[in-house]
N, CA, C, O and CB atoms as a CASP TS submission, in Angstrom:
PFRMAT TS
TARGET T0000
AUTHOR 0000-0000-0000
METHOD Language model
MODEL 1
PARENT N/A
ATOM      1  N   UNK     1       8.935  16.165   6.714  1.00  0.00           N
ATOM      2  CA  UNK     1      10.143  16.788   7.238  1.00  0.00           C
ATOM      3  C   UNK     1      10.317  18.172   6.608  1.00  0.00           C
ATOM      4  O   UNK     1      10.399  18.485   5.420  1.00  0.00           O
ATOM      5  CB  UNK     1      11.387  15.896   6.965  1.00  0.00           C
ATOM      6  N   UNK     2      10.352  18.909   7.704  1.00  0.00           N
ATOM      7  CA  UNK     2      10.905  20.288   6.606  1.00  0.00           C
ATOM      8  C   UNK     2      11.869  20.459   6.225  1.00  0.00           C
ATOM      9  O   UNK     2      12.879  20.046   6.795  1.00  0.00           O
ATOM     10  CB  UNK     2      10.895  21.473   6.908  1.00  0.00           C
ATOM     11  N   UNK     3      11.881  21.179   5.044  1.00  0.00           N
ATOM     12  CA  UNK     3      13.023  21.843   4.447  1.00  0.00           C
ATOM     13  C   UNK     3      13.785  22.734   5.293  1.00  0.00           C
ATOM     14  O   UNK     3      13.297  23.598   6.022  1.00  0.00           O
ATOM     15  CB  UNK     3      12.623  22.565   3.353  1.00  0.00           C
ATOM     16  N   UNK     4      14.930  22.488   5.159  1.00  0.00           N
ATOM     17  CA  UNK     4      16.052  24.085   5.595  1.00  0.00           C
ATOM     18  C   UNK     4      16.687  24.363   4.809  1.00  0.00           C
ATOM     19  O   UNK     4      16.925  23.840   3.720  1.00  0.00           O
ATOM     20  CB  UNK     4      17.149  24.167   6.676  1.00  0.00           C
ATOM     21  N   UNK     5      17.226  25.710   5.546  1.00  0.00           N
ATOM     22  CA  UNK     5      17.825  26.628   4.346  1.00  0.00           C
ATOM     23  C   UNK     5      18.881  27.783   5.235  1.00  0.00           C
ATOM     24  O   UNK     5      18.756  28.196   6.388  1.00  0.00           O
ATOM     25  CB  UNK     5      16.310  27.574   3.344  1.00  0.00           C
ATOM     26  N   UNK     6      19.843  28.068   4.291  1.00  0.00           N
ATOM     27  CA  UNK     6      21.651  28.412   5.135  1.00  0.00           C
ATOM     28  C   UNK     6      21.301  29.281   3.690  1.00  0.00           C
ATOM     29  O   UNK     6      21.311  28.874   2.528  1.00  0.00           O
ATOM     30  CB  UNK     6      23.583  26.788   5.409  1.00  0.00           C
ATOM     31  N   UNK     7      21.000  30.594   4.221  1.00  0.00           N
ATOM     32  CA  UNK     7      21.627  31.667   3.757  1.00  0.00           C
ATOM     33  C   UNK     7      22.997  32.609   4.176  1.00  0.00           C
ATOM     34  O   UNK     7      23.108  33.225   5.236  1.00  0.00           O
ATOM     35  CB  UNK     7      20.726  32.289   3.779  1.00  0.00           C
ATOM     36  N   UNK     8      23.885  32.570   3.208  1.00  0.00           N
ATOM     37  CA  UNK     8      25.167  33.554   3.654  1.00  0.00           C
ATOM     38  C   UNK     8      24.655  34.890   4.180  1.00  0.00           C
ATOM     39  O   UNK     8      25.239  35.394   5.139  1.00  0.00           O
ATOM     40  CB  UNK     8      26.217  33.918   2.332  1.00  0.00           C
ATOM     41  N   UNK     9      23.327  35.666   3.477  1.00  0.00           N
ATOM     42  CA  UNK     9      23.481  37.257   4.195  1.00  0.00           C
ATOM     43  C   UNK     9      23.269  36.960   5.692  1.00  0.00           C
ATOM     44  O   UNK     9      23.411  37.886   6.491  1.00  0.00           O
ATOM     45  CB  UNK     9      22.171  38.545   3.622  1.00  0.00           C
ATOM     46  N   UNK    10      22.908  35.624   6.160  1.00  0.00           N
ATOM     47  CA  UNK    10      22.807  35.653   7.439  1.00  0.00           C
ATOM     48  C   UNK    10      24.192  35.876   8.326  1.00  0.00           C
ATOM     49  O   UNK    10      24.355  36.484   9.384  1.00  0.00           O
ATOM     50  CB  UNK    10      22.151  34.465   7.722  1.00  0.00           C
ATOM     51  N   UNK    11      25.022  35.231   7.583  1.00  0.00           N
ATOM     52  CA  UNK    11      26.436  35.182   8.123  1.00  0.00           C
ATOM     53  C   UNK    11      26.915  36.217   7.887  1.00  0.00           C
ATOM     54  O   UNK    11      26.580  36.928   6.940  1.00  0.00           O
ATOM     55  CB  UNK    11      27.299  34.249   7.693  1.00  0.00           C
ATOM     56  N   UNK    12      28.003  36.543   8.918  1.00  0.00           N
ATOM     57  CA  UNK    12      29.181  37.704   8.071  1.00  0.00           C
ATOM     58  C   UNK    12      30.408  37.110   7.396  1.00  0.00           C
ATOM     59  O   UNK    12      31.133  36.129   7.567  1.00  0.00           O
ATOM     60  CB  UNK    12      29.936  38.827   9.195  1.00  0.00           C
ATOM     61  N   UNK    13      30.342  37.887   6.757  1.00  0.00           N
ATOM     62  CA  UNK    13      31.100  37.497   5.681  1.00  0.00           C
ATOM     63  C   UNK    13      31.571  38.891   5.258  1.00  0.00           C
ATOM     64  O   UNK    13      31.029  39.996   5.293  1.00  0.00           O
ATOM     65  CB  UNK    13      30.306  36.629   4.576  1.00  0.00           C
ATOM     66  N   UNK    14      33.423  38.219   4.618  1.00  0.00           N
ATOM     67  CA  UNK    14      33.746  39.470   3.811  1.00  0.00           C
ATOM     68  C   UNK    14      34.006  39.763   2.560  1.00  0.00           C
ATOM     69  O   UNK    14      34.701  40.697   2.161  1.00  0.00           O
ATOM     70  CB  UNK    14      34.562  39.910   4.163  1.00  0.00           C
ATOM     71  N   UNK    15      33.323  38.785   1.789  1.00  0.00           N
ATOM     72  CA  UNK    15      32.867  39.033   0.505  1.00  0.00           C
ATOM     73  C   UNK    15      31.782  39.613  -0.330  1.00  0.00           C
ATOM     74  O   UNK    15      31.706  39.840  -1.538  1.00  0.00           O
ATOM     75  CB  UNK    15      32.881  38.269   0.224  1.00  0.00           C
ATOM     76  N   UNK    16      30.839  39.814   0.818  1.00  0.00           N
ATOM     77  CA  UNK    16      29.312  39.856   0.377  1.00  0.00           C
ATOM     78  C   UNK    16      28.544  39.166  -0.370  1.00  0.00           C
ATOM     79  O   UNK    16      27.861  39.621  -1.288  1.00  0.00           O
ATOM     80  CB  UNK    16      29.055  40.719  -0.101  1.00  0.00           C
ATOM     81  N   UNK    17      28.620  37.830   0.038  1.00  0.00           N
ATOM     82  CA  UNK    17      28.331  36.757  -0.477  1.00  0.00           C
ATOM     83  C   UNK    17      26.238  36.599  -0.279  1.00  0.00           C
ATOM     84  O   UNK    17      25.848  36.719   0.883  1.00  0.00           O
ATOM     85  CB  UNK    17      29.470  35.571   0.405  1.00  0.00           C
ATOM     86  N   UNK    18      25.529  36.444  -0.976  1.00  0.00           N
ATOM     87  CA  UNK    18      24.378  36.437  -0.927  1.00  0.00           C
ATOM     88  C   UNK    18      23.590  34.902  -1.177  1.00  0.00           C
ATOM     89  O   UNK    18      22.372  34.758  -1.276  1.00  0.00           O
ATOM     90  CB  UNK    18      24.106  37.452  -1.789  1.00  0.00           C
ATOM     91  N   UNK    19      24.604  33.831  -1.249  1.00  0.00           N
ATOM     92  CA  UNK    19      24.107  32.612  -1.622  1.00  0.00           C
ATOM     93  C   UNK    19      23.110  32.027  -0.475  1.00  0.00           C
ATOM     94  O   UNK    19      23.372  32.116   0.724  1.00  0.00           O
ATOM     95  CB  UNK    19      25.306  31.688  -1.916  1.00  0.00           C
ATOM     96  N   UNK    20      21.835  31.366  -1.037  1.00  0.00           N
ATOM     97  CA  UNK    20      21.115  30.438  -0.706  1.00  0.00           C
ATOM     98  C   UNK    20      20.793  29.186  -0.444  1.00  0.00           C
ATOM     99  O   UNK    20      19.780  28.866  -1.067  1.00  0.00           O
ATOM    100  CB  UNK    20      20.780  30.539  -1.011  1.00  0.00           C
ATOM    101  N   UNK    21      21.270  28.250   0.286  1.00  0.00           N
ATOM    102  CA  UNK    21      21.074  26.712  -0.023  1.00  0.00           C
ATOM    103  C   UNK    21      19.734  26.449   0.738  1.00  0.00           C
ATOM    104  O   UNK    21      19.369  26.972   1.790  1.00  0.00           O
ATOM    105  CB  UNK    21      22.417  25.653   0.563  1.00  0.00           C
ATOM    106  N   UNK    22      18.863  25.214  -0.283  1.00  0.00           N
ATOM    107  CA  UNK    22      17.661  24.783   0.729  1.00  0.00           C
ATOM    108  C   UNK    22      17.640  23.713   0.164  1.00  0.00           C
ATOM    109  O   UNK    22      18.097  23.332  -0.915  1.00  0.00           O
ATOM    110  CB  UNK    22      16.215  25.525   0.865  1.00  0.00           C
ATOM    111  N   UNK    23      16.788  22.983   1.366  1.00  0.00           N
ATOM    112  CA  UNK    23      16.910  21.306   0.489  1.00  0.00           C
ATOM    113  C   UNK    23      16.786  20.690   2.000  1.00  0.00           C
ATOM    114  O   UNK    23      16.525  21.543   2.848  1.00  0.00           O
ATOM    115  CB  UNK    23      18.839  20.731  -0.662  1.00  0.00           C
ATOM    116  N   UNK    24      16.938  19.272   2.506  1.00  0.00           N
ATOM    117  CA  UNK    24      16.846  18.397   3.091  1.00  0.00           C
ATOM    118  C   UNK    24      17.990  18.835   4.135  1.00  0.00           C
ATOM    119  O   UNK    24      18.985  19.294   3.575  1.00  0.00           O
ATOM    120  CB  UNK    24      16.857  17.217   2.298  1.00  0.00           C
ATOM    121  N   UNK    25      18.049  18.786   5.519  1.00  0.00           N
ATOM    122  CA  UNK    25      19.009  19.268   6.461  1.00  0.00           C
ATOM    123  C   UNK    25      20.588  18.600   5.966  1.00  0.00           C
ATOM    124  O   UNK    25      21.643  19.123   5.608  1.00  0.00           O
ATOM    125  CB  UNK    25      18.474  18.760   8.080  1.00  0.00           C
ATOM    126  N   UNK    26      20.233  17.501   6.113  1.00  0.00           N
ATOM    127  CA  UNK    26      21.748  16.824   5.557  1.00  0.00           C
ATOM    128  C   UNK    26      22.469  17.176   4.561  1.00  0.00           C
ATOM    129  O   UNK    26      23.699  17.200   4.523  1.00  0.00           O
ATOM    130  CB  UNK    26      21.712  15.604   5.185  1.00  0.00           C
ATOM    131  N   UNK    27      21.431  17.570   3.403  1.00  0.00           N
ATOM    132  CA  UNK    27      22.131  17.942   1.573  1.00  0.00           C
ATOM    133  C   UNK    27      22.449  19.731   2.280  1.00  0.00           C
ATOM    134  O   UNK    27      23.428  20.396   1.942  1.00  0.00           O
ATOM    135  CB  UNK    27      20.295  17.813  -0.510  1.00  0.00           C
ATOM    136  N   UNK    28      21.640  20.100   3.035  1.00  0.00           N
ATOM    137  CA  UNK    28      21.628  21.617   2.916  1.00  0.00           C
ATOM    138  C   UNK    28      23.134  21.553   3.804  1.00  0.00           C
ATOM    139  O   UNK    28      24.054  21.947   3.088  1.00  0.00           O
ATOM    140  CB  UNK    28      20.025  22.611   3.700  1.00  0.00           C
ATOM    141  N   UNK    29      23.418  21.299   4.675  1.00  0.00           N
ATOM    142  CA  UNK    29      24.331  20.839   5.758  1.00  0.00           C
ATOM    143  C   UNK    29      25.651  20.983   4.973  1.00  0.00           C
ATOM    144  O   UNK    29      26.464  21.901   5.082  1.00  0.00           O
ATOM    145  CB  UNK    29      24.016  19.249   6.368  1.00  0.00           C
ATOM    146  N   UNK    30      25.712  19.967   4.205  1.00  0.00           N
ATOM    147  CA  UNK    30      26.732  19.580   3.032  1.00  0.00           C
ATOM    148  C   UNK    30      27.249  20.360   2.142  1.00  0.00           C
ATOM    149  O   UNK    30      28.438  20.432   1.831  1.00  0.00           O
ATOM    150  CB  UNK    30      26.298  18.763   2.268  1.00  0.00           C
ATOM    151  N   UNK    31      26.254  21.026   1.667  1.00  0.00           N
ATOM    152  CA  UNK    31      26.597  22.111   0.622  1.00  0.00           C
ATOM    153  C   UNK    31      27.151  23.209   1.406  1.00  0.00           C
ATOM    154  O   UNK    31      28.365  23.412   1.445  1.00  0.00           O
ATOM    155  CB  UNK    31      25.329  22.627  -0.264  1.00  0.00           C
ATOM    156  N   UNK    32      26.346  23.885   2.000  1.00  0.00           N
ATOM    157  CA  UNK    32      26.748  24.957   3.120  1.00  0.00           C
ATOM    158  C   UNK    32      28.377  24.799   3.593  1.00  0.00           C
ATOM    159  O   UNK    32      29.212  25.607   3.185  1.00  0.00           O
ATOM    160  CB  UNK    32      25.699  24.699   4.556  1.00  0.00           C
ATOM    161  N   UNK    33      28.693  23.813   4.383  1.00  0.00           N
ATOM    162  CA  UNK    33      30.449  23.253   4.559  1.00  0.00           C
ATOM    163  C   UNK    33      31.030  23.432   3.220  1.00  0.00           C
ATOM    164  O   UNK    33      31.780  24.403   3.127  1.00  0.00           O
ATOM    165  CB  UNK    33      30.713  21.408   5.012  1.00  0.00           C
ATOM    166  N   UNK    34      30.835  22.622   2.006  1.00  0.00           N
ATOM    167  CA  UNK    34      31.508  22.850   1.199  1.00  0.00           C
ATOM    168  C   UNK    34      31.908  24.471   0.724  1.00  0.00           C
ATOM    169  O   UNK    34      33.034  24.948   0.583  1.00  0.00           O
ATOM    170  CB  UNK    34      30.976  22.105   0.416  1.00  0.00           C
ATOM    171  N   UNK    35      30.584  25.123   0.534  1.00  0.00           N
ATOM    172  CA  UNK    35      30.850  26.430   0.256  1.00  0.00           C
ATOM    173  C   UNK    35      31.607  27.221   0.995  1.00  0.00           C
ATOM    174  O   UNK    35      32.504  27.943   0.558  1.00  0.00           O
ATOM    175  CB  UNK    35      29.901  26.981   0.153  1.00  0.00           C
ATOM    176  N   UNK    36      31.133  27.067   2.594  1.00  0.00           N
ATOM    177  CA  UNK    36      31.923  27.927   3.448  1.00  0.00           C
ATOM    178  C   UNK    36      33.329  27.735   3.044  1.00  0.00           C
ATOM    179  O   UNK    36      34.000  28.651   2.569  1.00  0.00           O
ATOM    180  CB  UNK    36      31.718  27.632   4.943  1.00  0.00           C
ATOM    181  N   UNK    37      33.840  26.348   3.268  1.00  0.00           N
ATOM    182  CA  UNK    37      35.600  25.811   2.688  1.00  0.00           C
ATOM    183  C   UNK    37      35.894  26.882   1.901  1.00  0.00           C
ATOM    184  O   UNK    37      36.354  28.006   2.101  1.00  0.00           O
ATOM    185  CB  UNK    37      35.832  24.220   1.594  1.00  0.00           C
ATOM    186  N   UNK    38      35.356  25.994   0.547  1.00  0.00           N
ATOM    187  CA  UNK    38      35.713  26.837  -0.763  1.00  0.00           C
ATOM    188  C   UNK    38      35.722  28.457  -1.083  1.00  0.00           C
ATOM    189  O   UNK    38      36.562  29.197  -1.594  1.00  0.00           O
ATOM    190  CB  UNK    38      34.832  26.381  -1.667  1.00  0.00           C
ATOM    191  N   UNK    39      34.578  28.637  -0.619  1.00  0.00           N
ATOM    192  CA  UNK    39      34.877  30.324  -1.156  1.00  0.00           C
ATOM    193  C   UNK    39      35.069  31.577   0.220  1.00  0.00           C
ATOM    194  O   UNK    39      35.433  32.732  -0.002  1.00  0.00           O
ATOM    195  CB  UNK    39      33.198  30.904  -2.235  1.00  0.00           C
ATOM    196  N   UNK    40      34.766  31.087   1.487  1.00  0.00           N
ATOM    197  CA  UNK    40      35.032  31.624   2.872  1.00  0.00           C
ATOM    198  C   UNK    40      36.395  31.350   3.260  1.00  0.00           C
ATOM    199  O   UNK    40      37.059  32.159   3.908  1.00  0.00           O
ATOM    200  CB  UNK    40      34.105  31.037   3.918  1.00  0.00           C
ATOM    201  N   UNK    41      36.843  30.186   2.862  1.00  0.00           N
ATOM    202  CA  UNK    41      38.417  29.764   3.372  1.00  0.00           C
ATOM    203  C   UNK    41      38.252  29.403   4.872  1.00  0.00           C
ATOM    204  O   UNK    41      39.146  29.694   5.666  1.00  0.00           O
ATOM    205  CB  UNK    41      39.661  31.145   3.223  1.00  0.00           C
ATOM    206  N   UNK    42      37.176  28.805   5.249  1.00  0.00           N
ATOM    207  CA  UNK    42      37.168  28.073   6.587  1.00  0.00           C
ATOM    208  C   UNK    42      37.517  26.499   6.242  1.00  0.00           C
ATOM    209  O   UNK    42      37.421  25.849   5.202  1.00  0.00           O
ATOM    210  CB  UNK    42      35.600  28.238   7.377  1.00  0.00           C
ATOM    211  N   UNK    43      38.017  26.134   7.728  1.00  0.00           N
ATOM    212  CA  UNK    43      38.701  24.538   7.477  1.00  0.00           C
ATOM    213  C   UNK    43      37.076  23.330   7.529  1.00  0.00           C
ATOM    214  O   UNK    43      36.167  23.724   8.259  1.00  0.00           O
ATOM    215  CB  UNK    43      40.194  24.068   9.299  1.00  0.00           C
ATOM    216  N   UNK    44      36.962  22.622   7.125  1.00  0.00           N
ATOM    217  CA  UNK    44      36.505  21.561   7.349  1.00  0.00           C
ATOM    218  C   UNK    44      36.242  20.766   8.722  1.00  0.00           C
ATOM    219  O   UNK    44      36.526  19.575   8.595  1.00  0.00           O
ATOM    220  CB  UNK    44      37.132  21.058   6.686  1.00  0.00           C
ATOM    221  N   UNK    45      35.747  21.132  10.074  1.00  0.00           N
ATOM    222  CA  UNK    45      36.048  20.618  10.930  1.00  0.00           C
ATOM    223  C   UNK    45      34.643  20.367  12.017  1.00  0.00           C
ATOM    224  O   UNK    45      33.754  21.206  11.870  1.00  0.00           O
ATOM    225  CB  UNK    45      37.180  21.354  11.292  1.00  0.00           C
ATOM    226  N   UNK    46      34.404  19.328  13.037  1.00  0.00           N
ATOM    227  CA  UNK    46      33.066  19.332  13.420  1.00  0.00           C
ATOM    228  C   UNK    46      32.611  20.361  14.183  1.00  0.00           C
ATOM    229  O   UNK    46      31.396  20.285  14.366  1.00  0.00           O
ATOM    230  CB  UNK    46      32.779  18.284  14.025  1.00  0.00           C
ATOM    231  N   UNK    47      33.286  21.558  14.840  1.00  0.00           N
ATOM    232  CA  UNK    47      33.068  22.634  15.016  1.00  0.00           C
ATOM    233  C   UNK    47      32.260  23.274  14.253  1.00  0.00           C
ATOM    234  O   UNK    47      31.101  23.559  14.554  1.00  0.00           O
ATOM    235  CB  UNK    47      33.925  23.080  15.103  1.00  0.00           C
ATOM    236  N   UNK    48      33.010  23.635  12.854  1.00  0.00           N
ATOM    237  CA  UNK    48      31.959  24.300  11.679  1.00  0.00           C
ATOM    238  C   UNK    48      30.779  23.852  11.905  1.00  0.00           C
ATOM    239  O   UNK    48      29.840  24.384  12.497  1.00  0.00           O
ATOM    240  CB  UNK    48      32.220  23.975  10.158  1.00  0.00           C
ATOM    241  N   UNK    49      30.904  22.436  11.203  1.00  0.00           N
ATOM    242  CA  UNK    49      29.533  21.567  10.857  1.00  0.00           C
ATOM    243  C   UNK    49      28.515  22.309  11.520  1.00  0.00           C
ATOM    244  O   UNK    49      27.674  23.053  11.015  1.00  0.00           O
ATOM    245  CB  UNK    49      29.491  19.937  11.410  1.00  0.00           C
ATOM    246  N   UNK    50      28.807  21.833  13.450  1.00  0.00           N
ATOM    247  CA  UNK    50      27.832  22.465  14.231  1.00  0.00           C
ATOM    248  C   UNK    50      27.424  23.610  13.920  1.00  0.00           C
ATOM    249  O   UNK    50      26.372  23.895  13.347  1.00  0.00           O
ATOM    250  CB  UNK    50      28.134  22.567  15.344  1.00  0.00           C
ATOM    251  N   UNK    51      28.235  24.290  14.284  1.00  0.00           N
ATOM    252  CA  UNK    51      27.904  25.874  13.923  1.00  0.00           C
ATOM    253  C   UNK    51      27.022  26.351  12.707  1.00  0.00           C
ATOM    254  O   UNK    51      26.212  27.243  12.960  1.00  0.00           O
ATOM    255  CB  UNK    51      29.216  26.566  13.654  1.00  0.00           C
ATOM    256  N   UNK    52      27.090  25.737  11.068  1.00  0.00           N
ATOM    257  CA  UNK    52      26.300  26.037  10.710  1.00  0.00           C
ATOM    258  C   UNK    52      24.668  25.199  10.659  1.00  0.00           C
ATOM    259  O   UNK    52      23.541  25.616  10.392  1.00  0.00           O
ATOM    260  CB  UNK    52      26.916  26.344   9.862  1.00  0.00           C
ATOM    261  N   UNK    53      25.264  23.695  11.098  1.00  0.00           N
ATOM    262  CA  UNK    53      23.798  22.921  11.421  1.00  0.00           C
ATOM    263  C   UNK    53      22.978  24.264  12.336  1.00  0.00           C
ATOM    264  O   UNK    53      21.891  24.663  11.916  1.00  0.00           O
ATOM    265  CB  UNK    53      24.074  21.128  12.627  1.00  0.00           C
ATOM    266  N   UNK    54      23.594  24.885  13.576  1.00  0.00           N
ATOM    267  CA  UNK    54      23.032  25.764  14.103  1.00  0.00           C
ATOM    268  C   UNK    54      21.928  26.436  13.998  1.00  0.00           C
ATOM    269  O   UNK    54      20.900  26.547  14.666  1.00  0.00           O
ATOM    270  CB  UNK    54      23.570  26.272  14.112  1.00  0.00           C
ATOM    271  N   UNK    55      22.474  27.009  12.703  1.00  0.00           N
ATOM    272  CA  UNK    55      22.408  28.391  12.090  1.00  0.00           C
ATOM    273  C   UNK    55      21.052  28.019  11.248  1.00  0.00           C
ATOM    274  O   UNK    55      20.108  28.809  11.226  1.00  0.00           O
ATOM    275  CB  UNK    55      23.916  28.926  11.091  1.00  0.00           C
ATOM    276  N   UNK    56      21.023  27.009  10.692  1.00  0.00           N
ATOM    277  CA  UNK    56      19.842  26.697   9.358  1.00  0.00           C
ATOM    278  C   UNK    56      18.877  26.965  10.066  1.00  0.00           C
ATOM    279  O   UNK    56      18.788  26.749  11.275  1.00  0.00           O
ATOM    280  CB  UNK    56      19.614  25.137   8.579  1.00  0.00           C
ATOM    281  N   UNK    57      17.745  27.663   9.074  1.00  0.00           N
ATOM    282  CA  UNK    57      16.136  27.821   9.158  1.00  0.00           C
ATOM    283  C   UNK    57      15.623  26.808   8.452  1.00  0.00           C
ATOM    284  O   UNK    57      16.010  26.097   7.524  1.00  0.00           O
ATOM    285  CB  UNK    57      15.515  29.146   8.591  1.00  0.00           C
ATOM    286  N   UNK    58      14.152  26.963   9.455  1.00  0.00           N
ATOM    287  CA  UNK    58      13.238  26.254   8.091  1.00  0.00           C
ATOM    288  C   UNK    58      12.736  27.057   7.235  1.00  0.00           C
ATOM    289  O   UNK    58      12.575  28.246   7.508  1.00  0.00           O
ATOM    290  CB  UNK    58      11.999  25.473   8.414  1.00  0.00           C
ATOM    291  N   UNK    59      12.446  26.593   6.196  1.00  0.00           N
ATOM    292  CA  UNK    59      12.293  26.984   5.174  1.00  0.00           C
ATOM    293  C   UNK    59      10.582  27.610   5.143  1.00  0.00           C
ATOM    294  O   UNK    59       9.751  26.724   5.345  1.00  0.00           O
ATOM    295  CB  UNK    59      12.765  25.851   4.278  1.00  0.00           C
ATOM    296  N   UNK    60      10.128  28.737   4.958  1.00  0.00           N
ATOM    297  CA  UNK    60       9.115  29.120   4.443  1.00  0.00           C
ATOM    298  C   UNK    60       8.280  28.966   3.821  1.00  0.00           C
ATOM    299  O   UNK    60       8.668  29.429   2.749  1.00  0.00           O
ATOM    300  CB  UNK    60       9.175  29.536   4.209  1.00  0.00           C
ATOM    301  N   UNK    61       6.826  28.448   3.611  1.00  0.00           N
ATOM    302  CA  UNK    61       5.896  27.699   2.815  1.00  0.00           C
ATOM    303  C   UNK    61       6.016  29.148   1.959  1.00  0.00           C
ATOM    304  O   UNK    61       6.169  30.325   2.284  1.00  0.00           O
ATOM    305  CB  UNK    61       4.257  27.010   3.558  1.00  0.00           C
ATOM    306  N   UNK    62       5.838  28.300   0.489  1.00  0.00           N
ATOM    307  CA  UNK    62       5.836  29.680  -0.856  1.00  0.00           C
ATOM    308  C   UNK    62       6.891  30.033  -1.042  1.00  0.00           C
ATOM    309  O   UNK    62       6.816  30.888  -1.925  1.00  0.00           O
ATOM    310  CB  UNK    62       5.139  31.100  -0.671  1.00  0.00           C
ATOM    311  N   UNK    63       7.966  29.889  -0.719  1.00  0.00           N
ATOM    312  CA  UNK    63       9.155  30.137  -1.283  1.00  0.00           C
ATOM    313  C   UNK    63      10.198  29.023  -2.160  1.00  0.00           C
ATOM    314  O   UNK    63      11.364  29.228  -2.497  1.00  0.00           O
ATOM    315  CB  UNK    63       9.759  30.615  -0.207  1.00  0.00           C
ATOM    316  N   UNK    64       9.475  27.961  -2.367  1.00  0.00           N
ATOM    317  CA  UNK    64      10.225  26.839  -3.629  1.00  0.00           C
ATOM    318  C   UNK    64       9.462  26.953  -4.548  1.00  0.00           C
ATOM    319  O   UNK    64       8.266  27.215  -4.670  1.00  0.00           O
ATOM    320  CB  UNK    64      10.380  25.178  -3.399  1.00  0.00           C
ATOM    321  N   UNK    65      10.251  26.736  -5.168  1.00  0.00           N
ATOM    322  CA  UNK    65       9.943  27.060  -6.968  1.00  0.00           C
ATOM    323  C   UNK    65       8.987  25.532  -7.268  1.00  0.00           C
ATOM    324  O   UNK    65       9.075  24.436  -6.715  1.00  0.00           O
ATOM    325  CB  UNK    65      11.944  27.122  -8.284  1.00  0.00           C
ATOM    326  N   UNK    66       8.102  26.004  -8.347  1.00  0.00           N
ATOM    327  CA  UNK    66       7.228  25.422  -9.187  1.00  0.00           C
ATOM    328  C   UNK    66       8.358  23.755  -9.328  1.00  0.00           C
ATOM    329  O   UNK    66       9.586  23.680  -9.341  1.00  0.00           O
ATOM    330  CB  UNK    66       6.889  26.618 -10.819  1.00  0.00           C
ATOM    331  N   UNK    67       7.279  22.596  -9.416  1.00  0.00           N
ATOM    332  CA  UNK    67       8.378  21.548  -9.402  1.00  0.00           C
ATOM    333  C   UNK    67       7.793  20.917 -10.977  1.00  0.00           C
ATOM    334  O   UNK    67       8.362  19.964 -11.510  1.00  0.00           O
ATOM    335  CB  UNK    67       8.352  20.291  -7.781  1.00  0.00           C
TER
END
C-alpha cells in the first residue's frame, strides 16, 4: 500500500504554514483534520475529511527517512 502525504504548502493558507504529514492514508487523514481544526480554525466535518482525503499524494520513493 502506498504511503500518502498532505502537505500544507499545497493548501492556502494564511499562516504560511509549511507542515508535512505522511504515513498510511487513514493516520495521514487523521492528523491532517486534526491540524487543519487546530491551527487553520476549520470545523471538523465530513466535508473537510473529503476534501482533504482529496487532496493527499502518494508519497515519493526516497523521500522517508532511514528506519
Amino acid at each position: 500500500m502506498a504511503r500518502k502525504v498532505a502537505d500544507c504548502r499545497d493548501f492556502p493558507n494564511e499562516v504560511g504554514c509549511t507542515l508535512t504529514i505522511s504515513g498510511e492514508e487513514k493516520e495521514v487523514l487523521d492528523a491532517a483534520v486534526a491540524h487543519a481544526v487546530a491551527v487553520h480554525g476549520h470545523e471538523n466535518t465530513p466535508e473537510l475529511r473529503e476534501q482533504l482525503r482529496m487532496m493527499l499524494k502518494n508519497e515519493e520513493a526516497g523521500t522517508t527517512a532511514a528506519r
